[in-house]
DRENVOBA-190392 format. One record per residue (C-alpha): residue number from 1; residue in three letters; x, y, z. Coordinates in steps of 0.2 Angstrom, whole numbers. Layout:
BEGIN
NUM, Ala, X, Y, Z
...
end
This chain:
BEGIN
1, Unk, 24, -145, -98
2, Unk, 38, -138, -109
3, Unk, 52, -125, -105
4, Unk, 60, -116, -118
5, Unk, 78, -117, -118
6, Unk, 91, -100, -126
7, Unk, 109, -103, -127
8, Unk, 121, -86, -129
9, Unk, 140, -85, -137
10, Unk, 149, -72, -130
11, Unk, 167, -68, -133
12, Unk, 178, -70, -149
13, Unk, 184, -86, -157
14, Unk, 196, -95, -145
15, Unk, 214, -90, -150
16, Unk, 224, -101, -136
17, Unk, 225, -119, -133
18, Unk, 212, -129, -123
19, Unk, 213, -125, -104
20, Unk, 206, -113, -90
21, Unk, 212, -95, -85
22, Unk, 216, -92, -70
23, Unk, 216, -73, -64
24, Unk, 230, -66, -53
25, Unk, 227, -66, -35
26, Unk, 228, -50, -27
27, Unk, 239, -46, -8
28, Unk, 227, -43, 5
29, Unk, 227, -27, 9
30, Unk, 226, -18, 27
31, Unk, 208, -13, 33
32, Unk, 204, 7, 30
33, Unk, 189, 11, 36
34, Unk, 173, 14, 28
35, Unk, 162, 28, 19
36, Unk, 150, 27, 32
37, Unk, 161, 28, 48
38, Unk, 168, 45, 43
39, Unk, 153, 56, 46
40, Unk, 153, 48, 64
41, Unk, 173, 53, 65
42, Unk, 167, 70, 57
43, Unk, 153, 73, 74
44, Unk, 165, 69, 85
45, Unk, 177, 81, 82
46, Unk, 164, 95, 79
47, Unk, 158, 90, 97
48, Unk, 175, 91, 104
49, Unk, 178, 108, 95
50, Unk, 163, 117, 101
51, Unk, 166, 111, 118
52, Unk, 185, 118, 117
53, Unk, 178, 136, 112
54, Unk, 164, 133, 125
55, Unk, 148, 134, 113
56, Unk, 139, 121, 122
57, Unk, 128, 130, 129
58, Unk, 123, 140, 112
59, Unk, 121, 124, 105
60, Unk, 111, 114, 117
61, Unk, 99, 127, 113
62, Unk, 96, 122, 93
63, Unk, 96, 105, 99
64, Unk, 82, 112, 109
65, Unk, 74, 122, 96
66, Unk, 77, 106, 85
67, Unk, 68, 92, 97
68, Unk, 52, 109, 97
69, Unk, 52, 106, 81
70, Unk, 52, 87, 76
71, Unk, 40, 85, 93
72, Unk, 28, 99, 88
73, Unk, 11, 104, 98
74, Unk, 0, 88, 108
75, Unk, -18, 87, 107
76, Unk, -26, 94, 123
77, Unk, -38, 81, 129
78, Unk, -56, 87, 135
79, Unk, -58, 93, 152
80, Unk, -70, 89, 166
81, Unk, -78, 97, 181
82, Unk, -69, 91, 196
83, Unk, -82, 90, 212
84, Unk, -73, 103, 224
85, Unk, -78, 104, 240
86, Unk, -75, 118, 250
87, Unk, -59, 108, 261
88, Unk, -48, 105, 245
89, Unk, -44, 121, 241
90, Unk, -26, 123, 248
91, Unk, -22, 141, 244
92, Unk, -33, 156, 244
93, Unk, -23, 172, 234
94, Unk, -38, 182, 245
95, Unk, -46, 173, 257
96, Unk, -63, 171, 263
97, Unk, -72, 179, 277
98, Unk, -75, 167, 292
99, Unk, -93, 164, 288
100, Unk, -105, 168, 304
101, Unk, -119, 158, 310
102, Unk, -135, 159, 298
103, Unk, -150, 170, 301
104, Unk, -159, 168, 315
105, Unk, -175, 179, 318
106, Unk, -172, 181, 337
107, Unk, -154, 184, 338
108, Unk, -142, 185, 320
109, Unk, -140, 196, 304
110, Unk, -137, 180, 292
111, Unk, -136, 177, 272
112, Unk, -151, 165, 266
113, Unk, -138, 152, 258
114, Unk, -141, 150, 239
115, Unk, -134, 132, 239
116, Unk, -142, 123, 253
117, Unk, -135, 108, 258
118, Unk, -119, 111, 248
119, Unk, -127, 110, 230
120, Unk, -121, 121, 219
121, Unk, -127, 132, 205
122, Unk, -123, 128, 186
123, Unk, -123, 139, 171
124, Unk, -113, 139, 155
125, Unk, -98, 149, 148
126, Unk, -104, 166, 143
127, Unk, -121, 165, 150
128, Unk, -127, 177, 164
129, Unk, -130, 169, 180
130, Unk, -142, 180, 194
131, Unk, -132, 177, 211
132, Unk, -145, 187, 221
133, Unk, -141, 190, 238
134, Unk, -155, 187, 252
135, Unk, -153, 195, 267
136, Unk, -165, 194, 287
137, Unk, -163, 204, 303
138, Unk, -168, 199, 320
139, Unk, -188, 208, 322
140, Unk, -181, 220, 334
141, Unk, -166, 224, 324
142, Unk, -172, 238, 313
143, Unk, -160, 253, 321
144, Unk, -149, 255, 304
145, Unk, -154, 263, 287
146, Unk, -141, 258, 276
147, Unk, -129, 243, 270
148, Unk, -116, 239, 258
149, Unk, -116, 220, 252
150, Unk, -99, 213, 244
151, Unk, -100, 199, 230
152, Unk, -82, 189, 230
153, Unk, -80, 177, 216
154, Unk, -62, 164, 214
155, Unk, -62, 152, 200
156, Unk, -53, 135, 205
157, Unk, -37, 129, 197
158, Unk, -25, 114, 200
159, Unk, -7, 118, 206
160, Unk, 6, 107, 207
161, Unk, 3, 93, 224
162, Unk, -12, 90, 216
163, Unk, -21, 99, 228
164, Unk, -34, 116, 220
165, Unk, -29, 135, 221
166, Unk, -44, 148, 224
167, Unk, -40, 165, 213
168, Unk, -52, 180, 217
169, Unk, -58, 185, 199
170, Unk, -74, 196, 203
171, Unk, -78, 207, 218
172, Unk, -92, 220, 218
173, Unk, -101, 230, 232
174, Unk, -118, 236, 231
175, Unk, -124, 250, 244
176, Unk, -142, 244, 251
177, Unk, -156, 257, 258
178, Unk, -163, 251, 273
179, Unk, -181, 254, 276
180, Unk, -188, 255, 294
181, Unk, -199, 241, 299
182, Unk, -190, 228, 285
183, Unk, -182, 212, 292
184, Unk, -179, 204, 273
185, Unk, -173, 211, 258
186, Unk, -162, 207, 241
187, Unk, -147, 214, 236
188, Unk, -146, 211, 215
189, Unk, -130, 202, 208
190, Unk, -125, 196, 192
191, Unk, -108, 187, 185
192, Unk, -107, 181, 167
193, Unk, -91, 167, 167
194, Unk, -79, 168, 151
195, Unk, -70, 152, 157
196, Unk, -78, 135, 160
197, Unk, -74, 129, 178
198, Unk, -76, 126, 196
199, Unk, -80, 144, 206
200, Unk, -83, 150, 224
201, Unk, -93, 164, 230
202, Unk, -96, 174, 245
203, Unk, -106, 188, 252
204, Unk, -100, 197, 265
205, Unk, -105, 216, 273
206, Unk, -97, 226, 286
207, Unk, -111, 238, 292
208, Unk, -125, 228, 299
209, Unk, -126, 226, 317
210, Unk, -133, 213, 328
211, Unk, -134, 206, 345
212, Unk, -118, 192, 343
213, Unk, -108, 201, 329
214, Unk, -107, 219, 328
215, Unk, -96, 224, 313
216, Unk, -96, 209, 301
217, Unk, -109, 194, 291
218, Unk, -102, 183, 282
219, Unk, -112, 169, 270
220, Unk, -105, 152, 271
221, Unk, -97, 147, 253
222, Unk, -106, 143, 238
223, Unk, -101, 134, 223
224, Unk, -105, 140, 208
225, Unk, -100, 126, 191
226, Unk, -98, 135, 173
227, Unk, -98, 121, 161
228, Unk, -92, 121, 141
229, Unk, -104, 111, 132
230, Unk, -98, 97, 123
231, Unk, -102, 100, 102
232, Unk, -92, 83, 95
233, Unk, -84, 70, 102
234, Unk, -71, 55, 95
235, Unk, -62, 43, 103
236, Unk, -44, 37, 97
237, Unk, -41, 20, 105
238, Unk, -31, 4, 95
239, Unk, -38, -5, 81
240, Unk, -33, -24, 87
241, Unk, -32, -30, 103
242, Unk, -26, -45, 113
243, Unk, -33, -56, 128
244, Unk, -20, -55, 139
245, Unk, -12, -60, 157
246, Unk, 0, -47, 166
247, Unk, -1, -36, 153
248, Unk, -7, -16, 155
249, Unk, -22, -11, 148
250, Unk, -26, -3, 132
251, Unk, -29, 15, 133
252, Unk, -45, 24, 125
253, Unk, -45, 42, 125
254, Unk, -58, 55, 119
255, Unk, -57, 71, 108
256, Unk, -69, 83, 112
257, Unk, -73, 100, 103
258, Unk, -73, 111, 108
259, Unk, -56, 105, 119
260, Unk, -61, 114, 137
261, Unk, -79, 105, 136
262, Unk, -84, 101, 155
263, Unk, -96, 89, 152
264, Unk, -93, 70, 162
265, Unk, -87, 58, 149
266, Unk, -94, 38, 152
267, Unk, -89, 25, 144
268, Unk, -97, 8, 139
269, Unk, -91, -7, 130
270, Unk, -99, -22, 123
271, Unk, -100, -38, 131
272, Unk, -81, -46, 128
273, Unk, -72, -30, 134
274, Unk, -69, -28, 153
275, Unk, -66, -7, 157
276, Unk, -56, -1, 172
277, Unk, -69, 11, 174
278, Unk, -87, 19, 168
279, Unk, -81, 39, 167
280, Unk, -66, 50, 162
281, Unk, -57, 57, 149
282, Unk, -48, 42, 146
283, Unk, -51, 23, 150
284, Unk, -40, 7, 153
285, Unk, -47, -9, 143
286, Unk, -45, -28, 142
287, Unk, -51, -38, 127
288, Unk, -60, -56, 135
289, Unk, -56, -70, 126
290, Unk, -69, -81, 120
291, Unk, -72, -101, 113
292, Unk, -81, -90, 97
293, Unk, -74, -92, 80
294, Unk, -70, -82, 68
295, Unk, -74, -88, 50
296, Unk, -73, -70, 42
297, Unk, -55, -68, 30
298, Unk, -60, -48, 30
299, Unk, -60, -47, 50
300, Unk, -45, -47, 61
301, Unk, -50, -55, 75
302, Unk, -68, -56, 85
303, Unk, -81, -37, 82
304, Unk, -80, -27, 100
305, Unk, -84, -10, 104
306, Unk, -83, 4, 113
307, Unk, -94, 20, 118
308, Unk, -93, 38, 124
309, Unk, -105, 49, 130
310, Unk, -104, 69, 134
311, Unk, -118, 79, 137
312, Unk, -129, 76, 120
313, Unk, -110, 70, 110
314, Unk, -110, 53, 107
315, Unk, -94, 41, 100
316, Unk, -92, 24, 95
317, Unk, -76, 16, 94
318, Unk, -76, -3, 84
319, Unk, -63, -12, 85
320, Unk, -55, -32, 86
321, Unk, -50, -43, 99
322, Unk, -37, -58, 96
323, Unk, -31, -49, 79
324, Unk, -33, -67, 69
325, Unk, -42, -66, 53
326, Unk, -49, -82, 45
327, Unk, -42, -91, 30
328, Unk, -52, -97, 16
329, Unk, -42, -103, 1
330, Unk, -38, -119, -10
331, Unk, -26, -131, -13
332, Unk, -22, -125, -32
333, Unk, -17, -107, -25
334, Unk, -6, -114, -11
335, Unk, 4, -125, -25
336, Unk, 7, -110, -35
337, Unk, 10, -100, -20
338, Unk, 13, -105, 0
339, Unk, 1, -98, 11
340, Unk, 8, -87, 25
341, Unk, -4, -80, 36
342, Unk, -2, -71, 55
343, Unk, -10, -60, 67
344, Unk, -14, -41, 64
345, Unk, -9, -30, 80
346, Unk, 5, -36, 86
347, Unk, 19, -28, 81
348, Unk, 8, -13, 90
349, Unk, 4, -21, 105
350, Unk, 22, -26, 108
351, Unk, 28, -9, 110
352, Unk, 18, -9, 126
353, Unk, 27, -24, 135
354, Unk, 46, -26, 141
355, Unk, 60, -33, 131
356, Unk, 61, -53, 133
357, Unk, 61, -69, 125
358, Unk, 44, -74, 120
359, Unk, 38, -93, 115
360, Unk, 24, -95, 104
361, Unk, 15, -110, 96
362, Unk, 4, -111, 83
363, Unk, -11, -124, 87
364, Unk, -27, -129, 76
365, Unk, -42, -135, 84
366, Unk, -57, -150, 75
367, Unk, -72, -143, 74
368, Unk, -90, -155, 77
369, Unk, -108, -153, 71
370, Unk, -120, -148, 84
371, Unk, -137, -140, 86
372, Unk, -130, -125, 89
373, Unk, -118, -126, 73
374, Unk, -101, -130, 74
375, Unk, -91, -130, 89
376, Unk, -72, -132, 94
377, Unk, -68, -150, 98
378, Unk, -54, -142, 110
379, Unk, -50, -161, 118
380, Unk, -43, -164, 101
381, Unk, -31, -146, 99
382, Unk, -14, -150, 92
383, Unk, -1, -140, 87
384, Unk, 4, -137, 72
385, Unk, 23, -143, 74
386, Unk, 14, -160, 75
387, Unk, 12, -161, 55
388, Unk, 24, -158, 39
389, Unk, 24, -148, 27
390, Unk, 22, -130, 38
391, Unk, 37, -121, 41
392, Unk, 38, -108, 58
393, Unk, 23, -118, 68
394, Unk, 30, -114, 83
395, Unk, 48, -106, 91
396, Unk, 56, -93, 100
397, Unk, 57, -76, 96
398, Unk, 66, -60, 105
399, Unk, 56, -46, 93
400, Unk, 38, -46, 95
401, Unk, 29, -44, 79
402, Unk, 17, -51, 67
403, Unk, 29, -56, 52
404, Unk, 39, -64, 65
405, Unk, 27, -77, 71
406, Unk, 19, -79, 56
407, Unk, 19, -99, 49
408, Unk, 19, -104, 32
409, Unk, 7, -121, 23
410, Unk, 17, -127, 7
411, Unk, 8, -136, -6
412, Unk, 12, -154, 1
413, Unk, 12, -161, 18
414, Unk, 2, -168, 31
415, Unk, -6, -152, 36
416, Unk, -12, -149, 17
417, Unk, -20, -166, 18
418, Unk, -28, -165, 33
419, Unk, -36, -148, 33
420, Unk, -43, -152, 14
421, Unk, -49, -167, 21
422, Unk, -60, -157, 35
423, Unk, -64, -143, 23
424, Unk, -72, -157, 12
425, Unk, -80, -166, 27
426, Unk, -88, -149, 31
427, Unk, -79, -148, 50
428, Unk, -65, -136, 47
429, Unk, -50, -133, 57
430, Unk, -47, -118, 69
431, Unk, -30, -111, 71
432, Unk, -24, -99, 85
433, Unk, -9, -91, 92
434, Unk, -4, -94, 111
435, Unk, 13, -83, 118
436, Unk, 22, -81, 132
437, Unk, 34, -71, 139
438, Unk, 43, -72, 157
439, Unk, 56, -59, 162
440, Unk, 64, -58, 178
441, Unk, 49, -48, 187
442, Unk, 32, -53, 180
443, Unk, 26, -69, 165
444, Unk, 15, -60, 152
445, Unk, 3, -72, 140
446, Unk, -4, -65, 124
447, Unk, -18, -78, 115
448, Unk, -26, -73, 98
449, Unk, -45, -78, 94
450, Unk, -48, -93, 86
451, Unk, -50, -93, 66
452, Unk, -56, -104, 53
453, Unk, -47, -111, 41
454, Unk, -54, -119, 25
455, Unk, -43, -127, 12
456, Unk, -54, -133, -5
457, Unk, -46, -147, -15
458, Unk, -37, -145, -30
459, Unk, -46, -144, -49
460, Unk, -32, -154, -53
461, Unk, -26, -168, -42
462, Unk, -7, -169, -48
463, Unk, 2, -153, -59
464, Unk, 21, -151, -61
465, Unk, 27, -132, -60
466, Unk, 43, -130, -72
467, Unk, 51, -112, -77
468, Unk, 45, -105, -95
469, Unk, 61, -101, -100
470, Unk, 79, -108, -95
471, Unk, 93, -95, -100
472, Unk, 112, -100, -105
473, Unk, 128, -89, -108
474, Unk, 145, -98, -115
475, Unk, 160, -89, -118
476, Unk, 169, -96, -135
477, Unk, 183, -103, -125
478, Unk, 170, -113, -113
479, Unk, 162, -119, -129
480, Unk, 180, -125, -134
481, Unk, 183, -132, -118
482, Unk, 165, -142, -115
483, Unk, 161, -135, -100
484, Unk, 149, -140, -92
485, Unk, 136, -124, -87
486, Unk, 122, -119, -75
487, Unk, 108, -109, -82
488, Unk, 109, -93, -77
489, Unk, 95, -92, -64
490, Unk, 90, -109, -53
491, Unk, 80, -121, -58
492, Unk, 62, -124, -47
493, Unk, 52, -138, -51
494, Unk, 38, -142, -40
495, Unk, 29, -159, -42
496, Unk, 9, -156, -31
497, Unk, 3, -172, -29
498, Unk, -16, -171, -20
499, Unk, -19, -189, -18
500, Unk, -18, -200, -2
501, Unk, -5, -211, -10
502, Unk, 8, -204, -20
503, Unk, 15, -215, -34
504, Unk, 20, -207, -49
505, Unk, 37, -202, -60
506, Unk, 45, -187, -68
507, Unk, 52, -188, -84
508, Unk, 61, -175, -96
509, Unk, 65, -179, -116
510, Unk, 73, -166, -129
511, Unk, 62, -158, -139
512, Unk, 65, -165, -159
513, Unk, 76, -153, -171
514, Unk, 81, -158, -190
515, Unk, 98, -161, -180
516, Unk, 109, -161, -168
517, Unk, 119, -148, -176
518, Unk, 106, -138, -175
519, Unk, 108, -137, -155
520, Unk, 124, -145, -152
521, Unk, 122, -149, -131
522, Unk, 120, -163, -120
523, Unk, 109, -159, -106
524, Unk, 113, -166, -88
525, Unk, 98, -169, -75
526, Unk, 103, -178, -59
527, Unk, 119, -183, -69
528, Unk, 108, -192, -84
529, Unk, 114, -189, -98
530, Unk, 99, -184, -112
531, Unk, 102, -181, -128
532, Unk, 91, -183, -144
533, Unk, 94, -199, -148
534, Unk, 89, -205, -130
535, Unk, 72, -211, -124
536, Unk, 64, -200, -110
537, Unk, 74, -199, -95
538, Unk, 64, -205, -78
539, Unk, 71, -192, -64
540, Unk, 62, -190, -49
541, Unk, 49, -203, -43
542, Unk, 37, -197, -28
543, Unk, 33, -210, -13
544, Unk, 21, -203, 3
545, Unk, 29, -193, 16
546, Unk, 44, -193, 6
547, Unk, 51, -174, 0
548, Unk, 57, -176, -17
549, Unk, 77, -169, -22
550, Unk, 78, -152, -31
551, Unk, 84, -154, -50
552, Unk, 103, -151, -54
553, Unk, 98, -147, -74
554, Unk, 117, -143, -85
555, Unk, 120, -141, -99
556, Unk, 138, -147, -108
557, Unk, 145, -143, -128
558, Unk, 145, -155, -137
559, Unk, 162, -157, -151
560, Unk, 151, -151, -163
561, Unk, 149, -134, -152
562, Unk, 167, -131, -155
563, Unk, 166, -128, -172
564, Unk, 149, -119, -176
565, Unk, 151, -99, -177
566, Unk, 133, -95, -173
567, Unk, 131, -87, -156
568, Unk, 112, -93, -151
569, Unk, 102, -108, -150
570, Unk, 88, -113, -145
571, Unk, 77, -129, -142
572, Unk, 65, -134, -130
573, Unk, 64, -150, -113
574, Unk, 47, -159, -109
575, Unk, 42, -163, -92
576, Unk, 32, -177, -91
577, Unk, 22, -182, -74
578, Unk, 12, -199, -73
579, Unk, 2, -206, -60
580, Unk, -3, -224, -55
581, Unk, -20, -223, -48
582, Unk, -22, -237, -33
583, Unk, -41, -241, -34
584, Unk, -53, -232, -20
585, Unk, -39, -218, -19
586, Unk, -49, -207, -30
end
């Protein structure tokens, strides 16, 4: 491989004798401040004024008006019928009659009730609902010829205590002819609801008499559920999830339209989610964590759902438990590149946890041929920390997140080797994630699913990386001094040596020119010195197991520098990498 090498005069002919300038030193000065501390200084004494003049109170309310803003409007989540029964309604803004005993055909007046043992009736926002009232007298009652019959309607509503309020939103009284010689009759109501909700009704009239109650019947309470049917429904839940011990649950919550829709929301989930419950408007989940493997690079972690049903709406929400997507590269990318690789989720499924230290190791697991397919030989789990050539394999970390865990494979190592090894063998490796966190109160585990990773062999078995292009800048007077320069960005040369015994060398030669004038430098590697005239230098030889120094490349004038008058040159190096192969190491 060759680098091009460009060398750049700056500066006019030196003028003074050999030596180096030396700048001046400066007095320290005293500490001012800074730019950014003054808009702080600036607040404070705004603050201070405005509490002198005592505007505090005008301003709390911009900031008011100002938090309004930036918060803005919340979603309103769908609402659901709650069963109320007659006993949890705590406060009555009109309340009922006492109800009297029902009809009987000897003795009492009574109300037929229209919701026998305490059902209720069920209609639908705007939809007229034929609330009848059926009235009996007692066979030797018939004395009266006239009745008035009184529909009361409340609608049911949560106060604060979390107990129900009744409000009366519908009364009506209908006069009734009586007939002689008729013990039954009807007395023809109606109510169309505008609201969706839970409602109590009551008939109740004043003018009948009978043999135990001569001025009052009363019905007993009836129920009467208006529901909003449910047109769409979504769910918003998280996209990753992790098993976990100690930890809350994740939260799914539904959208319905339109937003006051009654009907019951259930929930389902698929086999390797755990729910806190089957029905509401939001639900509590646990991802389980599972021996499966993931071998998909596209798919964070292992395929779960969840479902929702209300009324005829339906909602699937599918998501990923262990946030660990599967690697599937080769060795020729790595060398050009290390290989870093993480969890997806985390960073979000730390905000739900308390501040603390958290430990967390990285681990890959052998995989075995069975019947079934592969399967995790989990006796033989090591962590990665166990091997060379990965950096962050395990640690400590006090902000959760997924860059901050994630581990990095460089092109050589132990780690390389041995998962290329299993990649070729056809029983890959699995890596997973395993974290703990223990505060003062509670110890809170977080484990990712396990994922495959596949690492093919190199097309080419040993390669040396070398810059392009190396970039010089002289000044006339360093020219006349010889200095000796770095070029101006580092120099990275990476040797990737992919067989199971490394034995090879490094070498560097000048590139040929009509003369030395014609590049008038000595070039430095390692403190050799190369110039034209001199073989290839031999400067870095590679060993197993054994990391390799980083190149100190210079370049010094030569005295023929010191004279020339042009202010570029350029040549080229060649690095040159050889190999002894053992026999059987192929």
């Amino acid at each position: 491989m060759k680098t091009h090498m460009t060398i750049t005069v700056t500066g006019d002919p030196p003028q003074v004798a050999k030596g180096e300038i030396l700048a001046r030193p400066h007095p320290n000065l005293p500490a001012t401040g800074n730019q950014r501390s003054m808009p702080l200084v600036f607040a404070g004494v705004m603050m201070l004024a405005l509490i002198l003049v005592k505007s505090s109170k005008r301003h709390g309310w911009w900031v008011l008006l100002l938090v309004l803003s930036l918060t803005g409007g919340k979603p309103v989540q769908a609402a659901e019928l709650p069963e109320i029964l007659y006993p949890q309604v705590s406060l009555w803004d009109v309340p009922p009659a006492k109800a009297t005993p029902p009809y009987n055909w000897l003795l009492n007046s009574g109300f037929t009730p229209p919701t026998p043992d305490n059902a209720y009736l069920t209609t639908t926002v705007n939809t007229p609902q034929d609330l009848t009232a059926y009235y009996s007298r007692p066979v030797f009652l018939d004395t009266f010829k006239s009745m008035d019959v009184t529909l009361t309607i409340w609608q049911v509503a949560p106060y604060v205590g979390g107990r129900y309020q009744a409000k009366r939103v519908y009364t009506k009284t209908i006069p009734k002819a009586v007939p002689f010689g008729v013990w039954s009759f009807t007395i023809p109501f109606s109510y169309t609801p505008t609201t969706p909700g839970t409602y109590f009704f009551q008939y109740t009239t004043n003018t009948p008499m009978s043999l135990t109650n001569s001025a009052l019947v009363a019905s007993d309470i009836s129920r009467l559920l208006v529901k909003q049917p449910t047109k769409t429904l979504s769910i918003q839940a998280p996209k990753v999830v992790f098993p976990s011990t100690g930890s809350p649950a994740y939260q799914a919550t539904t959208q319905t339209t339109p937003i006051d829709a009654t009907d019951r929301i259930n929930w389902t989930a698929s086999q390797n989610v755990n729910l806190a419950h089957t029905s509401g408007v939001s639900v509590g989940f646990h991802g389980q964590a599972s021996q499966q493997v993931n071998w998909d690079p596209a798919r964070p972690g292992l395929s779960a759902a969840l479902g929702a049903t209300a009324g005829k709406a339906k909602a699937t929400h599918d998501f990923h438990i262990g946030g660990l997507a599967a690697v599937d590269t080769n060795a020729d990318a790595i060398a050009l590149k290390p290989l870093i690789h993480s969890t997806q989720g985390l960073t979000e499924t730390a905000k739900q946890l308390p501040a603390g230290r958290w430990k967390y190791d990285w681990t890959i697991t052998p995989t075995k041929q069975t019947p079934k397919g592969l399967q995790l030989d989990l006796p033989n789990q090591k962590s990665m920390r166990n091997f060379t050539g990965v950096n962050n394999a395990s640690g400590y970390i006090d902000d959760l997140s997924d860059a901050a865990v994630a581990f990095e494979i460089q092109g050589t190592g132990s780690l390389i080797k041995t998962l290329m090894q299993a990649t070729a063998a056809g029983t890959p490796y699995a890596i997973k994630l395993d974290l703990i966190m223990e505060n003062s109160q509670q110890a809170y585990t977080l484990v990712s699913n396990y994922a495959g990773i596949t690492i093919a062999k190199p097309s080419v078995m040993l390669s040396v990386n070398a810059p392009d292009k190396l970039n010089w800048e002289f000044t006339r007077l360093e020219l006349f001094d010889r200095k000796v320069n770095k070029p101006l960005d580092p120099v990275n040369i990476a040797v990737i040596d992919h067989y199971d015994v490394a034995n090879w060398q490094l070498s560097v030669n000048l590139g040929a020119t009509p003369s030395k004038k014609d590049f008038p430098f000595a070039i430095l590697i390692n403190d050799q010195r190369l110039d034209y005239d001199a073989p290839a230098a031999v400067i870095q030889t590679g060993r197993t197991e054994v990391e390799t120094p980083p190149i100190d490349l210079r370049l010094q004038p030569t005295e023929d520098a010191t004279t020339s008058l042009d202010s570029h040159w350029r040549a080229e190096i060649t690095w040159t990498l050889t190999h002894t192969v053992e026999a059987g190491s192929l």
